[in-house]
C-alpha positions in Angstrom: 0.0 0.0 0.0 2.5 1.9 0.7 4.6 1.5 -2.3 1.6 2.2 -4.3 1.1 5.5 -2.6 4.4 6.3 -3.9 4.3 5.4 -7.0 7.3 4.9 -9.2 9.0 3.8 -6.0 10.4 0.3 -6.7 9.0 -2.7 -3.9 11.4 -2.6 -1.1 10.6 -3.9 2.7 12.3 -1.7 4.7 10.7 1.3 2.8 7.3 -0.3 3.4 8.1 -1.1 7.3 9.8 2.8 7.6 6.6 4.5 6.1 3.5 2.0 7.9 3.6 4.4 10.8 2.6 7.3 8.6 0.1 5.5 7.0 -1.4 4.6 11.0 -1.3 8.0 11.1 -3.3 8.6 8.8 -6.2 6.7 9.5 -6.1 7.1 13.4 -7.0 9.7 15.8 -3.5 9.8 16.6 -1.2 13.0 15.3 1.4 13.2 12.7 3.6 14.7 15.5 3.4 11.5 17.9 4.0 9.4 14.9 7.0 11.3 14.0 7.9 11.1 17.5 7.7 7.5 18.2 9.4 6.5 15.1 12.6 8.3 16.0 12.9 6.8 19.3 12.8 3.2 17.4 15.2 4.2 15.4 17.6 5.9 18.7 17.0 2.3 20.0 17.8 0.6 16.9 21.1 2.6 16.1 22.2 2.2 19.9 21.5 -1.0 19.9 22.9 -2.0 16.5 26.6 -3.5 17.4 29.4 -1.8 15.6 26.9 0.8 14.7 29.3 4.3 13.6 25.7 6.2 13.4 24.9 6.4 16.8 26.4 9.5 18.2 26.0 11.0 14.9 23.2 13.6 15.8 23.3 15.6 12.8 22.9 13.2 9.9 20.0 11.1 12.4 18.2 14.8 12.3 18.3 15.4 8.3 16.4 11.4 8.1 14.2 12.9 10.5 13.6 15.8 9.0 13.3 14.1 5.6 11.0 11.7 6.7 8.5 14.0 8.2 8.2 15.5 5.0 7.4 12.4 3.2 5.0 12.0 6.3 3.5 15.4 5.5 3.4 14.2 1.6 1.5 10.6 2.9 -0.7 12.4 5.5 -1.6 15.1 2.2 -2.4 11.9 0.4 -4.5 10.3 2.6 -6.6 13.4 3.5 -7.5 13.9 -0.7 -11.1 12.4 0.5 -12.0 14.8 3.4 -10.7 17.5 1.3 -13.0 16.5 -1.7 -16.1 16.5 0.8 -15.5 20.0 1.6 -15.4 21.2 -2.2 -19.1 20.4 -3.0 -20.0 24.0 -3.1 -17.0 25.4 -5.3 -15.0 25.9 -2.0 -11.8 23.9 -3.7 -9.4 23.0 -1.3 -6.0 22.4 -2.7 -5.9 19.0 -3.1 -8.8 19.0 -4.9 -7.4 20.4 -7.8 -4.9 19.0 -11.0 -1.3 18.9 -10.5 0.2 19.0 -13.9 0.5 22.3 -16.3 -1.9 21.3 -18.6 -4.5 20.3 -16.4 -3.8 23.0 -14.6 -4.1 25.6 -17.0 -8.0 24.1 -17.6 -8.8 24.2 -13.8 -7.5 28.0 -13.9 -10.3 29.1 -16.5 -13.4 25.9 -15.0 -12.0 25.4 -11.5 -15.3 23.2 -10.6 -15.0 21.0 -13.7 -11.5 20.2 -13.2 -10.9 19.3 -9.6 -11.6 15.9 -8.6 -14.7 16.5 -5.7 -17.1 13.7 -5.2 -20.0 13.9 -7.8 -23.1 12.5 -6.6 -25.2 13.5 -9.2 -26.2 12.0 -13.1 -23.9 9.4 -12.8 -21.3 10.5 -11.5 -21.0 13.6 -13.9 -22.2 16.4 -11.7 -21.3 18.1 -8.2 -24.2 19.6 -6.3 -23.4 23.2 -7.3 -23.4 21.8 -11.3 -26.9 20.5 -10.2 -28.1 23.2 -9.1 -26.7 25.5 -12.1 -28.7 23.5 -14.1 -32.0 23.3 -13.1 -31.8 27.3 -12.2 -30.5 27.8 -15.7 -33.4 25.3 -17.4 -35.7 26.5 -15.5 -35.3 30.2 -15.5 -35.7 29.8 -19.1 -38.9 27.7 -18.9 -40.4 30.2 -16.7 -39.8 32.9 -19.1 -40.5 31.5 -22.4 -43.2 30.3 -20.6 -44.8 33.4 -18.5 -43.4 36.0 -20.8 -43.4 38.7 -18.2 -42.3 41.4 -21.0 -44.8 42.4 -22.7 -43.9 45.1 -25.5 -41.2 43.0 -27.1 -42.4 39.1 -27.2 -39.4 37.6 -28.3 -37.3 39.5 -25.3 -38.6 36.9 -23.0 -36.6 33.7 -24.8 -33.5 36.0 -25.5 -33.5 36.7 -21.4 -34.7 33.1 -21.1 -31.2 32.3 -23.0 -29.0 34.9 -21.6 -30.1 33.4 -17.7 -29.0 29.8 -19.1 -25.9 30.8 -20.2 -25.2 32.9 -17.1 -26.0 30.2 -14.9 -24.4 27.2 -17.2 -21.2 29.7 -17.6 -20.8 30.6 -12.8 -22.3 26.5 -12.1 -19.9 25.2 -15.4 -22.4 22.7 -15.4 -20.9 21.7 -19.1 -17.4 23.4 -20.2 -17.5 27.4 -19.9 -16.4 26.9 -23.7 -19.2 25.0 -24.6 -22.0 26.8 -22.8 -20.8 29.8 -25.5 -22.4 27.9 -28.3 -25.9 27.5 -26.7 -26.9 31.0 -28.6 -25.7 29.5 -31.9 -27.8 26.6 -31.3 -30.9 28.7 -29.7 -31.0 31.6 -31.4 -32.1 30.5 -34.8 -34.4 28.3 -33.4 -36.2 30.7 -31.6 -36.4 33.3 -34.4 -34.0 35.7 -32.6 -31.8 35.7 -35.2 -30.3 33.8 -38.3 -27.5 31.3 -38.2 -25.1 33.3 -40.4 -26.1 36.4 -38.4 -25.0 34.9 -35.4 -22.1 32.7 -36.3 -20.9 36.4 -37.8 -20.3 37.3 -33.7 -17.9 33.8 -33.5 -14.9 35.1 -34.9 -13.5 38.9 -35.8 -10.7 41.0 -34.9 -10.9 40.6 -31.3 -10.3 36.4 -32.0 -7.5 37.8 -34.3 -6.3 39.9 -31.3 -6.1 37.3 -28.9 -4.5 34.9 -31.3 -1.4 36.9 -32.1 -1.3 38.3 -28.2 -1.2 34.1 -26.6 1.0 33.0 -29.4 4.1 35.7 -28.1 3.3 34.3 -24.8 3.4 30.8 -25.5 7.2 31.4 -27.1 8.5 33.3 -23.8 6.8 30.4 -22.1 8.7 28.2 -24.2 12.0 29.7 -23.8 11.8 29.7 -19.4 12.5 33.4 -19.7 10.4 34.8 -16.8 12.3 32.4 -14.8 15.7 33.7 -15.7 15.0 37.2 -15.5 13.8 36.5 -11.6 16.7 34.4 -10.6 19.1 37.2 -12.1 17.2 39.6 -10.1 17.5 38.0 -7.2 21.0 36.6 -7.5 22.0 40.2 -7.7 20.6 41.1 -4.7 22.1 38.7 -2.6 20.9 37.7 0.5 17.0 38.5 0.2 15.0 39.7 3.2 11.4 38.8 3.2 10.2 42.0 2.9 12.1 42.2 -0.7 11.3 38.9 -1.3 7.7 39.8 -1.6 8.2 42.8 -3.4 10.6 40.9 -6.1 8.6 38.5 -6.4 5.3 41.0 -6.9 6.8 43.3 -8.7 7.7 40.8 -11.4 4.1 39.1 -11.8 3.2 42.4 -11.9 5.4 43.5 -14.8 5.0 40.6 -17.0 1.4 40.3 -16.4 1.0 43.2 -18.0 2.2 41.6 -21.2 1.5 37.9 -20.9 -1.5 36.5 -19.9 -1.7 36.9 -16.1 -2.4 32.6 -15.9 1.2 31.8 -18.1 2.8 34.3 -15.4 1.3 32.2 -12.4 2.4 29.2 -14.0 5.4 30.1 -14.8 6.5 32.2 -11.5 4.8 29.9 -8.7 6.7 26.5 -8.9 10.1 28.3 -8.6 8.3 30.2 -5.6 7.9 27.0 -3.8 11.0 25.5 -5.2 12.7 28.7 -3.3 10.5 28.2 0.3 11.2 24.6 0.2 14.7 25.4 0.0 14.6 28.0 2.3 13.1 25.7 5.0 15.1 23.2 4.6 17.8 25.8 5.3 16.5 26.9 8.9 15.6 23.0 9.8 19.5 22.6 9.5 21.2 25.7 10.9 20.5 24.4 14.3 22.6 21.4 13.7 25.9 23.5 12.5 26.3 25.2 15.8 27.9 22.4 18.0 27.0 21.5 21.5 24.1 23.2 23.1 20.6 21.7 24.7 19.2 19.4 21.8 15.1 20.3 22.6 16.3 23.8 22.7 17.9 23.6 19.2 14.9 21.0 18.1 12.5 24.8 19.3 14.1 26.9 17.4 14.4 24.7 13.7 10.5 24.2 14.6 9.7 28.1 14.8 11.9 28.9 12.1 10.3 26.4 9.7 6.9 27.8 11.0 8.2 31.1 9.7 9.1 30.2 6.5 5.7 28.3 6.1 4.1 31.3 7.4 5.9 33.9 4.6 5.4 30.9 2.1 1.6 31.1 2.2 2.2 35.2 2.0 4.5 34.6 -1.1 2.1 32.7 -3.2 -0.4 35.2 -2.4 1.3 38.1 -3.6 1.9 36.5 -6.9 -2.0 35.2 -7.4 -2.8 39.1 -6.2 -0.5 40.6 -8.0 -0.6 38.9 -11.7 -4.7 39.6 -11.3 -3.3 43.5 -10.8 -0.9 43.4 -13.4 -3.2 41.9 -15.8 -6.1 44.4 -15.4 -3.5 47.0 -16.7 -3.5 46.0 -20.6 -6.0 44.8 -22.7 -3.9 41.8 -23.3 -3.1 40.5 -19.5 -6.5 39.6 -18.2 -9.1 37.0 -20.1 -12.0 39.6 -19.0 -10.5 42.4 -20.5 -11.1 40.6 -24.2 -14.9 40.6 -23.6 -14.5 44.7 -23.1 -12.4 45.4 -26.0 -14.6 42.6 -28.0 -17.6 45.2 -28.1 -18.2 46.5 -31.6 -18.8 49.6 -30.5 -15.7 50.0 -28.2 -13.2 48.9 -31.4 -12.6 52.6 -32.2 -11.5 54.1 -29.1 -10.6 51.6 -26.5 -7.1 50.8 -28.2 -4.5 49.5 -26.3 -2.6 52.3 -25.6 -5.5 54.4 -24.3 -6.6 51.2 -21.8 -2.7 50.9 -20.6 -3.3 55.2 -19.5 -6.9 54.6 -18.0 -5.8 51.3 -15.9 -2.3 51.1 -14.9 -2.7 53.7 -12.3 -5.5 51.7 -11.0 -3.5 48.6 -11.3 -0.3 50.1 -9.5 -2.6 51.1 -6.7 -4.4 47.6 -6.4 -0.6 46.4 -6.3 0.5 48.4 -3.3 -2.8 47.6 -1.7 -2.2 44.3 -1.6 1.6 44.5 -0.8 0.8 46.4 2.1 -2.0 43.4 3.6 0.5 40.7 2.8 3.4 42.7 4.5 1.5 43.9 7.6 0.4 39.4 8.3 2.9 37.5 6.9 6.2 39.9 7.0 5.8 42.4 9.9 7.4 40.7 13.0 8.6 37.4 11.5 12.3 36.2 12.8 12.8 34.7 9.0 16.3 35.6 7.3 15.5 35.1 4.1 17.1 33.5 1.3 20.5 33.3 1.2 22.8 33.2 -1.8 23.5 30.0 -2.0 19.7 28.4 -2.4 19.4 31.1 -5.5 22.8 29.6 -7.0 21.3 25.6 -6.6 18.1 27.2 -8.0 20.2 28.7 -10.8 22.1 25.7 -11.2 18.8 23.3 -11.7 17.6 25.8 -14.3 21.2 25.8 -16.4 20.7 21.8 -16.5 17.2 22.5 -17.5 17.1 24.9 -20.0 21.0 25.6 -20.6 22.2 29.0 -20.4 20.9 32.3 -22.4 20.6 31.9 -25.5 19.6 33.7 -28.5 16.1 32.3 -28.5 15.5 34.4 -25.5 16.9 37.4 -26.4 14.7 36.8 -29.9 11.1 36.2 -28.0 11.9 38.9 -25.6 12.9 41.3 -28.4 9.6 40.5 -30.4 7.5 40.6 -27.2 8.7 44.4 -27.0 8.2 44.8 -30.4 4.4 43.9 -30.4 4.0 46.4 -27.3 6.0 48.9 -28.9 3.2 48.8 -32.2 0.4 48.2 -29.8 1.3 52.0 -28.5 2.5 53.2 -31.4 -0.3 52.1 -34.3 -2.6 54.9 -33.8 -0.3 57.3 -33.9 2.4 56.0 -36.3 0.9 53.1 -37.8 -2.9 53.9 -38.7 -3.2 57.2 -39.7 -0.9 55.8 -42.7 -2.9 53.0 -44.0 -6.4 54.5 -44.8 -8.8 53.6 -47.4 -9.5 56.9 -50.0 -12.7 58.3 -47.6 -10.2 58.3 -44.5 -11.4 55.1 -42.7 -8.6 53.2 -40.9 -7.7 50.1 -42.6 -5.2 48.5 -39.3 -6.1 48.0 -35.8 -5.0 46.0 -32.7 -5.1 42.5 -34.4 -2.9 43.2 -37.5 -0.6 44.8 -35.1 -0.7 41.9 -32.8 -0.5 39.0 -35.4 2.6 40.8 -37.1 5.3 39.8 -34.4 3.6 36.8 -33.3 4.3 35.3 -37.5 8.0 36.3 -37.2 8.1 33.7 -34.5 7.8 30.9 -37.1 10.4 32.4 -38.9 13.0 32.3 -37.1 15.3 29.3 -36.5 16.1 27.9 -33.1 19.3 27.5 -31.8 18.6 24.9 -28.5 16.2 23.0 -30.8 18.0 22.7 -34.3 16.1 22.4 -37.3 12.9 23.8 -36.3 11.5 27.3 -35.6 11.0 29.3 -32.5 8.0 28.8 -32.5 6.1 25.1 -33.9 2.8 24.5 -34.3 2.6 21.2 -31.9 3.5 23.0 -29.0 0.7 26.2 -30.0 -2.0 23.3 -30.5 -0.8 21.9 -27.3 -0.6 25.2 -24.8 -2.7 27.5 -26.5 -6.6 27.5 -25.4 -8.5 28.1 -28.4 -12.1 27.1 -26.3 -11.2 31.3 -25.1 -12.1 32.5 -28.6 -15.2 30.3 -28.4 -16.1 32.2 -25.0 -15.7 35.5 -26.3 -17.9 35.1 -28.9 -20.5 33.6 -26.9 -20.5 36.8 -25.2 -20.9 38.9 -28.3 -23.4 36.5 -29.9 -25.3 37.3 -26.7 -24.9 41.2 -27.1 -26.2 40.9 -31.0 -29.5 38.8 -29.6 -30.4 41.6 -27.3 -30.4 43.7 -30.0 -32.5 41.7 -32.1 -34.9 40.6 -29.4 -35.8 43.9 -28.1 -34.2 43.0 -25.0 -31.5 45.8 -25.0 -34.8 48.3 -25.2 -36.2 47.1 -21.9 -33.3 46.9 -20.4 -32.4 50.3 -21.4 -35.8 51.8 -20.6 -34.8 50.7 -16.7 -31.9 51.6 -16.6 -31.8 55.1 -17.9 -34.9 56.0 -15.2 -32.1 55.4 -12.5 -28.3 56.2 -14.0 -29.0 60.2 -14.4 -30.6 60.7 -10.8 -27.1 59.0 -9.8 -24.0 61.0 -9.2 -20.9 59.7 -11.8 -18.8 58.7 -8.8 -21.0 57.1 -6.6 -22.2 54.9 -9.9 -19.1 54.0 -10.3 -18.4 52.4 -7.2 -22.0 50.7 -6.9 -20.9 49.0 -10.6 -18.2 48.4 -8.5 -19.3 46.2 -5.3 -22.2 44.3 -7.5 -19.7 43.2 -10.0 -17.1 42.5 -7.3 -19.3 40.2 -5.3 -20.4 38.7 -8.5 -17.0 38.1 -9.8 -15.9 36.7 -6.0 -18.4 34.2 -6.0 -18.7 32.9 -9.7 -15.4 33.4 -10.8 -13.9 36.6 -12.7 -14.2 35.2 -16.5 -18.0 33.9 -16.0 -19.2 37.5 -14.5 -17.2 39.2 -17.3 -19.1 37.1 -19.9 -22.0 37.3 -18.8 -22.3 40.8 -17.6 -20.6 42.9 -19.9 -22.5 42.6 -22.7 -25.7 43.6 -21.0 -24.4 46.1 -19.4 -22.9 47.4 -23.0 -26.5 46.7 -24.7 -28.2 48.5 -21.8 -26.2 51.7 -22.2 -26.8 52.4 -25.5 -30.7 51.7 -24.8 -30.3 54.1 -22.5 -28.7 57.1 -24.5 -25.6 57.1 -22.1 -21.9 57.0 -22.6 -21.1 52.9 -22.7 -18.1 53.1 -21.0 -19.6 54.9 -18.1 -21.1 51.3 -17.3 -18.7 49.2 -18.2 -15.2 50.9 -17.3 -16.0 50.3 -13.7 -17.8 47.0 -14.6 -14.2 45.4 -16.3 -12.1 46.6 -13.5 -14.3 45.2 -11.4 -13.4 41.5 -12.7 -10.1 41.8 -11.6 -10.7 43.3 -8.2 -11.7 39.0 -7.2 -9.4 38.2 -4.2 -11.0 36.8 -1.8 -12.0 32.9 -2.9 -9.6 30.4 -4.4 -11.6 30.1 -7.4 -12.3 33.6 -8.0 -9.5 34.6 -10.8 -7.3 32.0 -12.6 -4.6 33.1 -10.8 -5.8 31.8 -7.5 -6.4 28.9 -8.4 -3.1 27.8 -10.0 -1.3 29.2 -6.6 -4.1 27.2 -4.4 -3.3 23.7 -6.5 0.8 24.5 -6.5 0.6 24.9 -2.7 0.4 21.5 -2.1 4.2 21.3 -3.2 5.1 22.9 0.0 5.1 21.7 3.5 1.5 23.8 4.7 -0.9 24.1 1.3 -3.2 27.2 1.1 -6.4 27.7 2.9 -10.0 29.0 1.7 -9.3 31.1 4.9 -6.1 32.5 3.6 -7.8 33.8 0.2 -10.7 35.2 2.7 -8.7 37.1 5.4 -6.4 38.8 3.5 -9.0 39.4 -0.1 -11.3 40.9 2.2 -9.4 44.0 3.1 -7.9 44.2 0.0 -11.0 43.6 -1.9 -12.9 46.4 0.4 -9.7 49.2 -0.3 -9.7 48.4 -3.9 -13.5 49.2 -4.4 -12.6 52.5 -2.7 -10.0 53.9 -4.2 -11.1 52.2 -7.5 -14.2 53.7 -7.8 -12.4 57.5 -7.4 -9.8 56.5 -9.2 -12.1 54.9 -12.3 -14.0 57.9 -12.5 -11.6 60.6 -12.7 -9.3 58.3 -14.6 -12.4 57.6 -17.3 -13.2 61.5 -17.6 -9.2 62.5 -18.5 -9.1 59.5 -21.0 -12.1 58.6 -22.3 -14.2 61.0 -21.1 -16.4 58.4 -20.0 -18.9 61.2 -17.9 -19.8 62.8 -21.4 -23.3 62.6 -23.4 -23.5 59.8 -26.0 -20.5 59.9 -28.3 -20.8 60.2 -32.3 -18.0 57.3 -32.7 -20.5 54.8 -30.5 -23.1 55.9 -32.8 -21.4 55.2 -35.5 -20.0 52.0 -34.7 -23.5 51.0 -33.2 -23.8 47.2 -35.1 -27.1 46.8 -35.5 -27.4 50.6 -37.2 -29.8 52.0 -34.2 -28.3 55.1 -33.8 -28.9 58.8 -35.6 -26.5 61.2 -34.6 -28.4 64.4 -34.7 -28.3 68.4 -35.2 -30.2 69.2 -32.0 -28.8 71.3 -29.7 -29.6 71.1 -25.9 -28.1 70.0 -22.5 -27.1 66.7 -22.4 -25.7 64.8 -18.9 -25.4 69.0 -17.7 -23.2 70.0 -20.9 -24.4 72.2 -24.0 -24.6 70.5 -27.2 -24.9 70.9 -31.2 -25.9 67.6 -32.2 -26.6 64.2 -30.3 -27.5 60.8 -30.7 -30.7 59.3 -30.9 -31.4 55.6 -30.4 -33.7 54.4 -33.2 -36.9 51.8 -31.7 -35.9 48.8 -34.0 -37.9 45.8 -31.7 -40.3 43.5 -33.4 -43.1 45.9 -32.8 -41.9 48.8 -34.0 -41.2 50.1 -38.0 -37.9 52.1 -37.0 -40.1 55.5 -37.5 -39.0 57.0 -34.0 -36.1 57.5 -31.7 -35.1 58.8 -28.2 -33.1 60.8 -27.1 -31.0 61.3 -23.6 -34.3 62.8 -21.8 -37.0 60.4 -23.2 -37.9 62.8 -25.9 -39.4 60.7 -28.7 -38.7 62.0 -32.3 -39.8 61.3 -35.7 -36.2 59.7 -37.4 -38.0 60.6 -40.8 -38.3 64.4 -40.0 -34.7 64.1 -38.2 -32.7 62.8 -41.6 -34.4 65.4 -43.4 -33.4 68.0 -41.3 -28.9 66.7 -40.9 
């Protein structure tokens, strides 16, 4: 049994007979500790008793089995407990053992955390947990009850279109089926229900945003490829020598921080966190020992202080991965390309001419900077403040540097190559619509290049260019983008969108609008902001930041144009909102790669953990957010404004006249304004409103521009 535990550990008796103890232990009442305990003094009696024995007075080498063997006790005891953990994940609480172990896996569980851990499933044969249960019959039958009771009464086929969009939403925070899967449900409903045509829809599937992503994941998947992350930190750290804890942490959150912004906060997480551990691990096997290099001295005494020291460097450990989960999920709110809910923003038609990359990068990196130190200062002020921990000394970063030379070799030009492109693509990201766009135009003056060219321009050079570690084929092959790149993302992003163009042809946008604009100009521009705020927050804590972004986003956008207001006064706050998840395990990817890694160390993660210290955090990061989102919005987007002629123009389904009529609009004098045309099943397009409810005729206003 043992043996088996251990896998690939070859049949041998005197393993077997060394570990039974641990396996007593872990199906008694009786502690790990005694265990541990009682085993060493059978092995004191054995080694004194032994004749000829040369171990027996020596105490240090006698400690390192010990301390050895408690950690394969704490690796058995981990093992053992998988079934009590799995009992308390019914209800999306993962614990850590819950959850996949390899990258790949891994990479899955960060995007459908419920789907992917391995919980009991007590329902439909073994397919379903409780919580997949319950998505499902609140999704089925929320759409039952509103195809069926049809509460909305001016726009018939609103009801099914709400009926699907409740199905998804529930489907997508339940992932009663794959997150990527639930996306096609409005392919398959739509036509069926007469919302729209197939074509129509399958239109909302794939365009430049899919194109955008694509090029963005593919320059992350080559400095994935290459270790580079890994290096850079190393160097960094090797250069600063001996690191305290309180560096440590800021190392090691200033990094996630800086790379999330331009790779995909969940390749940072997996990237960053196993040389974390690899580093604590280390690190506590270094203070188990130094009690054992000073010679003589009371041995319980010495046995004290290896104990609190390694309860130190547990205690920072659980700090550490924190601040990297934390801080990739700030770093990746700061570009358009670093978080997965950020894609669903940018993916609006009617956002594609002003929310460029640059202009996102000025509106969120203060934000993001802010949400950093935030979160610095809650992990420093539990885990750092007061704790008797060193740090890591030069040596464990030189064997760390050492394993990743025998790994990966040293650098090499196929680093310097994905690092240079990787700047390159930021560097056009910034510069196209300045330098780039205004250059390629089409003979009226429309812009012929956005954010996708620009991003699928580097990302091509990458299969140009040979390798030098792997001779003969590119930096870049297609085996290893089939194998790490999650193309299910593009199918979840046009879910969303395919979802945004059936309220429009439902109706379901008007009625939503219609409520929505009674409430929004009665409410002050900062205090909206942070009410977006807290309801998305909570949303996103609860069903996970990618599920609340897909779902939410494009209602909100929808809603806002009903409504004759600025979009991107709803759904500025509404995006930053996604990332401002902290405190659950299964809230943003990021957590939940550092929640399944911690079982590498000595002490894995805690729900409680996430909780304690996301609270705070979450709770200082609606504050300052909300001020911060509004002022931020009015310098760069100018978010506060009436109804802008570029959302009209943009608007997809061709529901908007941008008029000569002067008047006050959100308290600012205006020439001309929009007004959103009545295109629902009942109506013949012959009237529109304006921001006060005004209803005009759209024939008399063409006649008159």
């Amino acid at each position: 049994f043992c043996n088996s535990l251990l896998g690939r550990v070859p049949h041998d008796r005197t393993l077997s007979c060394a570990l039974c103890p641990f396996v007593v232990a872990m199906s008694s009442p009786v502690s790990r500790a005694d265990v541990v305990v009682a085993t060493t003094d059978e092995s004191d009696d054995t080694i004194a008793t032994s004749p000829g024995s040369e171990l027996a007075g020596d105490r240090r080498e006698l400690k390192r089995s010990q301390s050895a063997t408690e950690r394969m006790g704490n690796a058995l005891q981990r093992a053992g407990s998988n079934a009590l953990q799995r009992a308390g994940s019914n209800l999306q609480l993962q614990r850590a053992g819950t959850l996949p172990k390899s990258d790949k896996m891994l990479q899955h569980a960060a995007t459908m955390p419920i789907l992917f851990d391995e919980a009991d499933r007590p329902w439909c044969g073994g397919l379903w947990k409780t919580q997949q249960l319950i998505g499902f019959l609140l999704g089925v039958g929320s759409m039952l009850v509103l195809s069926l009771w049809r509460p909305i009464h001016s726009y018939p086929q609103s009801n099914d279109m709400l009926g699907v969009a409740a199905l998804c939403a529930s489907f997508w925070v339940c992932e009663v089926i794959p997150i990527y899967m639930t996306a096609l449900i409005p392919m398959v409903m739509l036509p069926f229900l007469k919302i729209t045509s197939s074509a129509g829809i399958s239109a909302a599937y794939w365009n430049w945003i899919s194109m955008f992503v694509l090029g963005t994941f593919l320059v992350d998947i080559a400095l994935e490829q290459v270790h580079l992350p890994r290096r850079l930190a190393l160097k960094l750290l090797l250069h600063l020598g001996i690191v305290h804890p309180a560096a440590l942490l800021a190392v090691f959150m200033g990094l996630c921080w800086l790379l999330s912004m331009v790779v995909n906060s969940i390749a940072v997480t997996l990237l960053i966190t196993p040389f974390a551990i690899g580093l604590m691990n280390s690190a506590e096997e270094q203070v188990r020992s130094l009690p054992e290099e000073i010679e003589g001295g009371d041995a319980e005494e010495q046995q004290r202080q290896s104990e609190g020291a390694a309860r130190d460097v547990q205690k920072f450990a659980d700090g550490l991965l924190l601040g990297i989960a934390y801080s990739a999920t700030a770093g990746g709110m700061a570009t358009l390309t670093g978080a997965v809910a950020n894609y669903f923003l940018a993916g609006e038609t009617n956002f594609a001419a002003v929310v460029s990359w640059e202009k996102w990068f000025m509106f969120a990196s203060p934000i993001s900077l802010v949400t950093l130190l935030l979160a610095y200062v809650v992990l420093y002020l539990r885990y750092v403040r007061g704790l008797k921990f060193r740090g890591i000394e030069r040596e464990v970063l030189e064997s760390e540097y050492e394993d990743l030379l025998r790994e990966v070799g040293p650098f090499s030009r196929d680093e310097a190559i994905a690092g240079a492109i990787q700047v390159l693509q930021i560097a056009m990201l910034i510069l196209r619509p300045f330098a780039i766009s205004p250059f390629v135009t089409t003979p009226s003056g429309e812009n012929m290049v956005n954010d996708a060219t620009i991003a699928c321009l580097p990302a091509l050079l990458l299969f140009f260019v040979p390798s030098v570690v792997r001779p003969g084929q590119a930096l870049l092959t297609w085996p290893v983008v089939h194998e790490k790149f999650d193309f299910g993302l593009l199918l979840l992003i046009g879910g969303g969108m395919a979802i945004n163009s059936g309220f429009t042809n439902s109706g379901l946008n008007i009625v939503l609008g219609d409520g929505i604009a009674s409430a929004i100009p009665h409410v002050d521009g900062c205090i909206l902001d942070f009410l977006i705020l807290v309801c998305v927050t909570l949303c996103a804590q609860v069903f996970s930041n990618i599920g609340t972004a897909a779902a939410m986003l494009p209602i909100l956008g929808s809603a806002a144009t009903e409504a004759v207001i600025n979009p991107l006064a709803l759904l500025l706050p509404a995006t930053i909102a996604t990332s401002f998840a902290f405190m659950l395990p299964t809230a943003t990817p990021p957590n939940v790669v550092v929640l399944a890694k911690s079982t590498d160390l000595s002490r894995a993660l805690r729900i409680r953990d996430f909780f304690s210290n996301g609270l705070p955090l979450t709770l200082g990061a609606c504050i300052l957010g909300a001020i911060l989102t509004h002022y931020l919005g009015l310098a760069v987007f100018d978010s506060e404004g009436p109804f802008p002629r570029w959302a009209c123009d943009a608007a997809a389904s061709g529901n908007c006249l941008f008029a000569a009529l002067p008047g006050v609009v959100q308290g600012r004098q205006v020439d001309s304004q929009a007004c959103i045309i009545n295109l629902g099943p009942i109506s013949d397009g012959s009237v529109c409103r304006i921001w006060n409810g005004t209803v005009l005729s759209v024939s008399e206003l063409t006649l008159a521009n």
